[in-house]
N, C-alpha and C positions, 0 to 999 in steps of 0.2 A: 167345114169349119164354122161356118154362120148355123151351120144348124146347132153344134154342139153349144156356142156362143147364145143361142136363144134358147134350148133347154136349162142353160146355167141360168137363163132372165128367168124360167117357168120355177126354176127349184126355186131361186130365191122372194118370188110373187109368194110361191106358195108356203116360205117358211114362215115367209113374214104373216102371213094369215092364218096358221095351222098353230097349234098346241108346239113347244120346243120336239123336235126328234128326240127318239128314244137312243140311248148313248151309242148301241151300234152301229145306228143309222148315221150318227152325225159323226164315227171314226170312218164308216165307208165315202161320206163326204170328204171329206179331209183326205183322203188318199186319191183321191177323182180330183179333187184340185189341186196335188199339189203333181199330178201327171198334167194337168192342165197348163201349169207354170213351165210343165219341164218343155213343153213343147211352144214354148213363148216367142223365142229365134225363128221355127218353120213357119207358125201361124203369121208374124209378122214379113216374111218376104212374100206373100200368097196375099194378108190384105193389109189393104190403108187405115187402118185402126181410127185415123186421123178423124178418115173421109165421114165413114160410118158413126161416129161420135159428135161431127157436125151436125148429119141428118138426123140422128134419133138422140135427143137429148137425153144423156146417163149421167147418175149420180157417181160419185167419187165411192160409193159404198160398191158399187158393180164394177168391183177391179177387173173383174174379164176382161170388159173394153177396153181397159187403158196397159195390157202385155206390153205393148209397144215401149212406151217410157220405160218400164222395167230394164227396158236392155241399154238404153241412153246411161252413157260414162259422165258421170256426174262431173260437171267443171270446178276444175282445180281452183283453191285458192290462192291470191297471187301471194301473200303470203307463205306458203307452204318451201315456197323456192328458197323463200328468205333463209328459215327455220332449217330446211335439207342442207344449204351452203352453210349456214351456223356450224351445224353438227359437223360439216366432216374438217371443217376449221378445226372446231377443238377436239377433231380428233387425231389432227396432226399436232397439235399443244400438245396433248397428250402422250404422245408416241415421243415426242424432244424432250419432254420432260421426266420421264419413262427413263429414255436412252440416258439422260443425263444424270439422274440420280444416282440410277445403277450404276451408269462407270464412274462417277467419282465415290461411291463405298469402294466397289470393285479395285481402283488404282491403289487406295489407299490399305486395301488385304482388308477385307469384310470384317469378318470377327463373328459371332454373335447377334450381336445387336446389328450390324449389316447389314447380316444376312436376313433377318427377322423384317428389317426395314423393308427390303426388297422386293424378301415373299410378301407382304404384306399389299405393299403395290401394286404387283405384280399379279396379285390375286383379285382387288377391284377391281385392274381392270380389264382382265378374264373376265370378270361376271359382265362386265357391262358390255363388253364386247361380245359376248355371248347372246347377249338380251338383243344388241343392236345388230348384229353381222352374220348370224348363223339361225336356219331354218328353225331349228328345235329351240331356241331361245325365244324369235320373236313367232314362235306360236302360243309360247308362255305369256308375255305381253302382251299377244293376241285377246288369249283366254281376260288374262286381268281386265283391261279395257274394255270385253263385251260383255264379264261380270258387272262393272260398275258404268256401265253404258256412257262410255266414254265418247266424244261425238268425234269425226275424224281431225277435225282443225285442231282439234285439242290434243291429239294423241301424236303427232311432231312434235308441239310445245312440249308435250311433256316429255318425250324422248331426248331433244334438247336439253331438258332442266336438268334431267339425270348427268347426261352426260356433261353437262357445264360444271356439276357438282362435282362430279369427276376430279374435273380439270383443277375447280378450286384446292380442293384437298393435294391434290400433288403439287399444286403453288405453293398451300401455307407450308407441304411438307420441305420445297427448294428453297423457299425461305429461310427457313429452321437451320438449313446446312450451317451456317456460321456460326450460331450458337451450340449447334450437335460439335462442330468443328474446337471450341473452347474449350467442350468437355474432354472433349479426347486431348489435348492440350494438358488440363486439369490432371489426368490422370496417368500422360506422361512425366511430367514434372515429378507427382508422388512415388512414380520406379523410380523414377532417376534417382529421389532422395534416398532413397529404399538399397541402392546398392543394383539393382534390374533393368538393365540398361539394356538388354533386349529390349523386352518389353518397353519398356518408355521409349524406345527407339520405331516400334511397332505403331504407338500412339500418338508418337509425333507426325509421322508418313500419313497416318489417317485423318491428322488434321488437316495437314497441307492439301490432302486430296480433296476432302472436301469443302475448303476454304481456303485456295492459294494465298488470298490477301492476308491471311492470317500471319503479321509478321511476330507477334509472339513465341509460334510454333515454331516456324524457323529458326529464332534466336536461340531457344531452347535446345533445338537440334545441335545447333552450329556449337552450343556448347558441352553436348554430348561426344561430339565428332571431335573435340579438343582433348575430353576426357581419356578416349580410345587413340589419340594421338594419329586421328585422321584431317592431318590438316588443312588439305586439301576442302575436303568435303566441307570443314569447318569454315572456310573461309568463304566458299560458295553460299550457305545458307546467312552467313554475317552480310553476305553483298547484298542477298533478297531482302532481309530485315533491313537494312539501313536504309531503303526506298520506303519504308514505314516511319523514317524521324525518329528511330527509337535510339536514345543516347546511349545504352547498355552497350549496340551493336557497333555503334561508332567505336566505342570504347577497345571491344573484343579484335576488332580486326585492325586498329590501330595496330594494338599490342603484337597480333601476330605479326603484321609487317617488322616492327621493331624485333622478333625474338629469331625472323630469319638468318639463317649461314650471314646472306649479303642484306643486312637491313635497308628500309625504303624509308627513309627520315622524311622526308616530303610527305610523300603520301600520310605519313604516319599522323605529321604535326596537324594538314590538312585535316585529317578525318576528325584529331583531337580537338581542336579548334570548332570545325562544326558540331561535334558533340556536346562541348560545355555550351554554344549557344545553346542548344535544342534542350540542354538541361535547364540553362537559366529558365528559357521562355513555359517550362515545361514541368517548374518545380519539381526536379529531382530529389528524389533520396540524397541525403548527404553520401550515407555509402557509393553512388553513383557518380557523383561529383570529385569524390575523394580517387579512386578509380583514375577518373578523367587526367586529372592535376597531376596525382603520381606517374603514371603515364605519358603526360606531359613534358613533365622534370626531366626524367629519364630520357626522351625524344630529345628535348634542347640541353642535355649535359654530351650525349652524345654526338650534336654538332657544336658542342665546345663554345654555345652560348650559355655559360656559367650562372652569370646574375641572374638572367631567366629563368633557367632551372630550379635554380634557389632558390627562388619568391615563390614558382609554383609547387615546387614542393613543400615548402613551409606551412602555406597555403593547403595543402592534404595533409599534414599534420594535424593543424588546427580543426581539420572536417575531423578526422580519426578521433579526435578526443574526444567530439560531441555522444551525450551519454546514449540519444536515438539511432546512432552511427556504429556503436561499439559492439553491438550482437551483431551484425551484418556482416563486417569488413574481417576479413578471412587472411587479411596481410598486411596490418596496419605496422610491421618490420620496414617491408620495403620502401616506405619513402623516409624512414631514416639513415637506411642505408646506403638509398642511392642521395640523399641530402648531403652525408662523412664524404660522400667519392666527391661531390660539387668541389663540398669547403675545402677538400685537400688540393684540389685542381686550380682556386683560387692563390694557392700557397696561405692557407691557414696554418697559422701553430698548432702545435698536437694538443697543447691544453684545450684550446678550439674544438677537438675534431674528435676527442675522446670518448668523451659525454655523451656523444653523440651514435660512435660506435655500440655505445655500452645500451643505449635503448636499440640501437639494431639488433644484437644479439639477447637482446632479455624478449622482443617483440618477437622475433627470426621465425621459423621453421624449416626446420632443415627438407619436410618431406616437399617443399618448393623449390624445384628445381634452382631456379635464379635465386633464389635466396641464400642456400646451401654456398652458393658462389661467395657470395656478400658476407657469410659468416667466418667463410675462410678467411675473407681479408680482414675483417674484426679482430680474428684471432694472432693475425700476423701482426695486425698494429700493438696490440695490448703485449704478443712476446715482444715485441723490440721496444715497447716501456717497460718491460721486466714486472709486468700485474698480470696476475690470473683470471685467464680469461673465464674458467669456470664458474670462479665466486663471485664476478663482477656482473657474470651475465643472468646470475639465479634472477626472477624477480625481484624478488625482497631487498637485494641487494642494494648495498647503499652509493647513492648517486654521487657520481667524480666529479 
């Protein structure tokens, strides 16, 4: 070994002082040294590389001497641990946020756009985990790195960076869920108006799933589920929403309590009452207040608090008239009809309670259930004043 170690001193005495080798000469060199390297392991447990490098001072250009260090495991940076615990941090961030995305499109039935979300996802983070976790990937980020000679402390960091980049992009996407959540809101609402209560029933479930807080969506539901005359289910999504402060929802499930076989007058008043605060505090729509009040009347004529009644219904009269009010309110009848039942319950005179009938039935719609009710008794009062209930109730008709 020391002999082949001091013909490697004689080649290179003599490169240094000879004309360059002719190209041959210096590819049979190059294949002589780099057998010389392969045998770097055997040569070091035979000699002290050390010893001999003491005794015979050799330059840093006579790498023969120094085989030894070649085999020395470069010490780690402490750092590097840091960097390695980072990554597999966020790549359990990854993996929960992954999992959760997914199932809440999933819960709420994909769609398209879902499904597109998903893959989408789902396919980042294949590549990165390709690049980070699997032989064939980090041979490719092998290559890249020793293309742009990338030094090793720096190729964790950067492994890192990717993979935090990652993480980013699937945050701003968990973020996004509630306004993703809006839209499908958005576009339940327009079946529903549309007559496609499937479908807006489809777009309301995808909101909820991926926005349960979303009490708008729910409300929307709950009034979908009234449309189908599931009242049940209606009345559940009315409970979720009214943990939202939404007066609409106070309003809807009031009403349901009142239109049960055995109504719940309490509960009802209760709900109606916290609703008109939450409207005051909340600048309601008059339509929404109007609502409330009606609602209200009806809840205290039925416990045979009259006065009450009276004031609040008069009170949603006055809202119904307002010109902002009058596109919205879909039954601006009903609180003068249940107004004629108050004043009769009072013992008002009929000249009283006429007038009164007669904007019920010109206001009325018969395709609402309760109203229908309400018109019947318009008509009973008007035969037993011996006046036609028809001519009286046209619009146009002229006021009693």
């Amino acid at each position: 070994m020391l002999k082949v170690l001091n013909a490697r001193d004689v080649l290179y005495v003599g490169i240094e002082q000879s004309p360059p080798p002719k190209p041959h000469l210096l590819s049979e060199i190059h294949a002589l040294d780099r057998q010389l390297k392969d045998q770097a392991a055997v040569m070091a447990e035979q000699l002290n590389f050390s010893t001999y490098r003491q005794s015979f001072s050799k330059s840093p250009e006579q790498w023969w001497w120094f085989l030894d260090e070649t085999l020395k495991v470069p010490s780690s940076n402490p750092d590097d641990w840091v960097f390695k615990g980072l990554t597999t941090l966020t790549w359990a961030i990854i993996v929960g946020l992954l999992i959760n995305i997914s199932g809440r499109f999933l819960l709420g039935g994909a769609g398209v756009a879902g499904l597109s979300a998903i893959a989408l996802s789902n396919l980042l983070t294949l590549l990165q985990a390709r690049s980070d976790l699997t032989d064939a990937g980090g041979e490719g980020v092998q290559f890249f790195f020793d293309r742009f000679k990338v030094s090793n402390p720096w190729r964790l960091r950067a492994k890192f960076g990717t993979t935090a980049l990652l993480a980013g992009v699937l945050f701003a996407f968990w973020l996004a869920l509630p306004s993703i959540s809006r839209q499908y809101n958005q576009r339940g609402q327009t079946a529903q108006e549309a007559g496609k209560l499937g479908s807006a029933e489809q777009n309301y479930n995808r909101a909820i799933a991926l926005n349960p807080d979303n009490v708008d969506a729910h409300y929307n539901l709950g009034t979908l589920y009234e449309d189908i005359q599931n009242l049940e289910q209606a009345e559940t999504q009315y409970l979720i929403a009214i943990r939202g402060d939404l007066p609409e929802a106070y309003n809807n499930l009031a009403r349901l309590y009142l239109e049960k076989p055995e109504p719940n007058l309490n509960k009802s008043l209760a709900l109606l009452n916290q609703g008109l605060t939450l409207a005051d505090e909340q600048q309601s729509f008059p339509e929404t207040k109007y609502s409330l009040y009606k609602n209200l009347g009806w809840a205290l004529f039925r416990q045979e608090q009259y006065a009450s009644a009276q004031s609040a219904l008069e009170t949603a009269i006055v809202l119904s008239a307002e010109r902002e009010a009058q596109p919205h309110i879909n039954n601006p009848g009903s609180a003068h009809c249940l107004l004629a039942q108050t004043l009769e319950a009072q013992a008002q005179g009929e000249t009283d309670t006429l007038p009164v009938w007669q904007r019920c039935c010109q206001l009325g719609d018969r395709g609402n259930p309760e109203e229908n009710a309400w018109l019947m008794l318009a008509r009973e009062r008007f035969e037993s004043a011996t006046l036609d209930y028809n001519d009286l109730c046209r619009p146009t008709a002229t006021p009693l």
